[in-house]
Structure formats: structure tokens, C-alpha cells
C-alpha positions in Angstrom: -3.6 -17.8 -17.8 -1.6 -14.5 -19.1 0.9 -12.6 -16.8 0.8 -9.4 -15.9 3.8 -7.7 -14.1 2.6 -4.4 -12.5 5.1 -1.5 -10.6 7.5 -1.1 -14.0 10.0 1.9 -13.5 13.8 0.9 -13.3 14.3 -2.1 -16.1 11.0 -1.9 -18.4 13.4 -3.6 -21.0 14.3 -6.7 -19.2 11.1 -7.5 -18.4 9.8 -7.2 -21.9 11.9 -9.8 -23.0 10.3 -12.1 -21.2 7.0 -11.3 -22.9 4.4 -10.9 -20.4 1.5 -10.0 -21.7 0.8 -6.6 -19.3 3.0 -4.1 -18.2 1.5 -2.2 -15.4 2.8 1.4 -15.2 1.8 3.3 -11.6 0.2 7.3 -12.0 -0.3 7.4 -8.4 1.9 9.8 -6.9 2.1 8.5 -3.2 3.2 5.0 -4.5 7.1 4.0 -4.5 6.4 3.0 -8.0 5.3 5.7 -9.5 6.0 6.3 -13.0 7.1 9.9 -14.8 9.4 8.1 -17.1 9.5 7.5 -20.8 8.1 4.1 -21.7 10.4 2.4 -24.1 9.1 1.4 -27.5 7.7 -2.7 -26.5 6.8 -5.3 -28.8 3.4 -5.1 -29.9 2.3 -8.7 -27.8 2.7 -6.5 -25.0 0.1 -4.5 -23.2 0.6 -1.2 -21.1 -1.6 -0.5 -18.2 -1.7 2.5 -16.5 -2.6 2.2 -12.7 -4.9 5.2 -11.0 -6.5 5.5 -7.6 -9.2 7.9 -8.1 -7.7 10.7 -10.8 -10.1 12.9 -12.9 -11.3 11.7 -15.9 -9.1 14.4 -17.8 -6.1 13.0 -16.0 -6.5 9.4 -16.8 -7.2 10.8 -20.9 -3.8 12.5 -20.8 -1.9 9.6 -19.6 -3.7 7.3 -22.0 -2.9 9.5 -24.7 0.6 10.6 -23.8 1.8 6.7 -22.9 -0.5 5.1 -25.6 -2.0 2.9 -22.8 -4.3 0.0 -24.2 -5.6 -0.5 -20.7 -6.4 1.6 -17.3 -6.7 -0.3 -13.9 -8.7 1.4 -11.4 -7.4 1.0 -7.7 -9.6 3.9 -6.1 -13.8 4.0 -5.6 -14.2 5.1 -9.2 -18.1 5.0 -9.2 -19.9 2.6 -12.3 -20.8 6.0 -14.2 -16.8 6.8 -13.9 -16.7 3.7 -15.3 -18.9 4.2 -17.8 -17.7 7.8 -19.0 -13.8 6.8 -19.6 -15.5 4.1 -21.9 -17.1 5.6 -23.7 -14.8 9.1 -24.1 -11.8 6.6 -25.2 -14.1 4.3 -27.2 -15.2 7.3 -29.6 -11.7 8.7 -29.8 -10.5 5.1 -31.1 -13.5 4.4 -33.6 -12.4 8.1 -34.7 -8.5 6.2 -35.3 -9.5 3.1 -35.7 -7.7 2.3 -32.9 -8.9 -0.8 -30.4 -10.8 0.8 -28.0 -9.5 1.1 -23.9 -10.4 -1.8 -21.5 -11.0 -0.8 -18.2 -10.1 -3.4 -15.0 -11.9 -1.9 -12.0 -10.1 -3.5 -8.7 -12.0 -5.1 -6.0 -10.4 -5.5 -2.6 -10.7 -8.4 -0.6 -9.9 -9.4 3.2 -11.4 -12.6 4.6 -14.6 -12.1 2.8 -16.4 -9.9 -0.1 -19.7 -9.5 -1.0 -19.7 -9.8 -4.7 -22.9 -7.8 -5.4 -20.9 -5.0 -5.4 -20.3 -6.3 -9.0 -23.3 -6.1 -11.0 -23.3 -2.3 -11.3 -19.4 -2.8 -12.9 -20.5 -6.1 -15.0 -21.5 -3.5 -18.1 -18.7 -0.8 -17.9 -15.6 -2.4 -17.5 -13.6 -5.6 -19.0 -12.3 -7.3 -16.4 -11.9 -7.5 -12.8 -9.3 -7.8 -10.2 -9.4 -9.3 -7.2 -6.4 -7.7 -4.9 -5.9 -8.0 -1.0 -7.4 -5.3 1.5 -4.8 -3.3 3.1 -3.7 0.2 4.2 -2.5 1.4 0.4 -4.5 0.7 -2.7 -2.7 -2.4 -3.6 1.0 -3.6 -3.3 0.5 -4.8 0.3 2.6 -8.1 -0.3 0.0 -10.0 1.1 -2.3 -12.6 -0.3 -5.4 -12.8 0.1 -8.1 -16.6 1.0 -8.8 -17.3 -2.7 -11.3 -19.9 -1.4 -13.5 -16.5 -1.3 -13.6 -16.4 -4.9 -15.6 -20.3 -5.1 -18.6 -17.6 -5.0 -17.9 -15.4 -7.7 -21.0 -15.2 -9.4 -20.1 -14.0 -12.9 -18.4 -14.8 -16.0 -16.0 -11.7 -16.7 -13.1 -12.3 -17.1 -10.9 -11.2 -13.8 -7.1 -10.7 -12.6 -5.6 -12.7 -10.1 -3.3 -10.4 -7.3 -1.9 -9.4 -4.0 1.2 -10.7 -2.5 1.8 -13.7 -5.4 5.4 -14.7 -5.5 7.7 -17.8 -6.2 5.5 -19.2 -2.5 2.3 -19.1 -4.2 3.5 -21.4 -7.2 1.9 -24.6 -5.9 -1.4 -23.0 -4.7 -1.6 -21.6 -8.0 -1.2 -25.3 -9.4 -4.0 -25.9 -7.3 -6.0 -23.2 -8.1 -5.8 -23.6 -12.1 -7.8 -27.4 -11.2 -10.9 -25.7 -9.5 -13.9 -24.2 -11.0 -13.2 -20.9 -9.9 -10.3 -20.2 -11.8 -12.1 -20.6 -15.0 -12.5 -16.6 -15.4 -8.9 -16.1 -14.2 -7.9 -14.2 -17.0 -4.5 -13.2 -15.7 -2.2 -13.7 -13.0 -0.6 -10.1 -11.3 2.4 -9.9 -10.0 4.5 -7.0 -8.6 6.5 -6.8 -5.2 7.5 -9.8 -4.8 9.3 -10.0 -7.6 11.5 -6.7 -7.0 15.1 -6.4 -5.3 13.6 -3.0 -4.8 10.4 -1.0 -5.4 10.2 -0.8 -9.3 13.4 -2.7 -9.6 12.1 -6.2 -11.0 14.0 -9.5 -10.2 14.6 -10.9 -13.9 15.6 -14.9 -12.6 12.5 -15.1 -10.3 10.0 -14.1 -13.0 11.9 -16.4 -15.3 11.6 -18.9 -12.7 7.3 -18.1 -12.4 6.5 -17.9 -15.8 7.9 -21.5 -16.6 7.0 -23.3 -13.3 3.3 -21.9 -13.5 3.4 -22.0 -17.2 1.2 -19.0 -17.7 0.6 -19.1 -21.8 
């Protein structure tokens, strides 16, 4: 499983050194995280997300363009043509570079259950999945959601693990890397609870994560 550490603003840096593989960088104003920052220049091992909730097309471009984001996680009802559009609008801009083309994670929210036909019309227009838990704000709730929900997920993309997973979660985790359902787990998301505050991130405890759960 790869790491992923979303909500970067005050110590982009520090984190980097520990290599996770994705950097998620908020463009959603109302968030505490929010990002209007210069990214620093990170190895190249090192992928930078940028997380929207619902922007215009345009606006999602810009960013890309302007941050050099290799990826773009959806947290709003971005429809499967949406979907479908930023794929392909990015896609012909990087054959034109030669560039690697975007991947898109469109975000699923779940509560105590989720009915994962509302899949199929994503399976074709984005790379991955994340799974994240319901709540009042499009993600960083804190809370995690009943995993055992995901025994009936029906496809084989590749998907993000989130919502609420801290240094508490490091023994479920254990025990959900033996079941069948984590075979597709791409990546495991962290963000709040590894912060002393909102976009401040707690170097020792992600340490402390990466080497316990031994996410490689």
C-alpha cells in the first residue's frame, strides 16, 4: 500500500522527507487547509494532488497547470461526463508535451452503508477511487468510517483508503491488509489526525505510521 498525506500548507518540506508517495494540496476555499501557497520544488517520487469540491473545469486546468499537479481528487458531485471532460482536456495537453497524462480520483462517501452501483458510470473516467467517511464537510471529518462495507466492492480499480485514519487505526489496518478487500487498496490517506494544527503536520507520528504499517 502507498501513503498519501492530504491538507499540506505549513511544512510541505518535512513531510517530503519522508517520502510519501502523494501530497494532497486543498483548492477549496471554505476548508482550513486551503492552499494559495507556493509548492516547493519535491522530489520527483512524489506526487501532488490537488483537492476540489465541485470547481469549473477551467478552474481545476489552472491549478493543474499553475502547480504542475499529476493528479486531481474530486470531493464534490462532479458528474461521470465531468469526469470524462478533465480527462480528456488534460490528456491531449500532455500527449501535446509528452507529459503523463492527469489521473483523476473521484471520492465516494460512506456512512454505515453504500450502494456501490453508483460506480459503474465512474469505472471508465477516472483512475482510482476513494472511499472517505460521510459527514457535514466534504472530507476531513476525523472520523472513520465501517470498512466491513467495502467486503462488497464489486470492482477492480484501484481505490484510496480514508477518513479519520490515525496512529488508532494501526492494528485494524494490520487486519485489513489480510482480507480480500483490501486487494485494490491502492493507498492509504491520511490528513487530520496527523496535524498539531489544521495544515500543520505532526512529523514523529507519521514517522511512527509509515514504519509500523509499513506502507511500501
Amino acid at each position: 500500500m502507498k501513503l498519501k498525506v492530504c491538507g499540506m500548507k505549513l511544512n510541505t518540506l518535512e513531510v517530503a522527507t519522508l517520502d510519501p508517495d502523494y501530497l494532497g494540496f486543498i483548492f477549496w476555499e471554505p476548508s482550513k487547509r486551503y492552499f494559495d501557497g507556493n509548492i516547493p520544488k519535491l522530489p520527483a517520487s512524489i506526487k501532488k494532488v490537488g483537492v476540489f469540491v465541485d470547481a469549473p473545469l477551467e478552474e481545476i486546468r489552472k491549478k493543474v497547470k499553475e502547480y504542475s499537479l499529476q493528479a486531481v481528487q474530486l470531493h464534490g458531485k462532479e458528474s461521470p461526463e465531468f469526469c470524462s471532460d478533465l480527462k480528456k482536456s488534460t490528456s491531449d495537453r500532455s500527449k501535446a508535451l509528452e507529459e503523463n497524462s492527469l489521473e483523476i480520483i473521484k471520492v465516494f462517501s460512506i456512512k454505515d452503508d453504500f450502494d456501490f452501483s453508483n460506480l459503474a458510470p465512474y469505472e471508465n473516467v477516472c483512475d482510482f477511487f476513494l472511499f472517505d467517511t460521510k459527514g457535514k464537510l466534504p472530507g476531513g471529518n476525523g472520523f472513520t468510517f465501517s470498512w466491513e462495507v467495502l467486503k462488497n466492492y464489486p470492482s477492480s480499480k484501484p481505490y484510496f483508503l480514508s477518513g479519520g485514519i490515525g496512529l488508532d487505526e494501526i492494528e485494524k489496518i494490520r487486519e485489513f491488509q489480510q482480507r480480500p478487500e483490501s486487494k485494490y487498496c491502492h493507498a492509504i490517506d491520511v490528513n487530520s489526525k496527523f496535524e498539531s494544527e489544521p495544515g500543520l503536520k505532526d512529523i514523529d507520528k507519521l514517522k511512527e505510521f509509515k514504519k509500523v504499517v509499513r506502507i511500501e
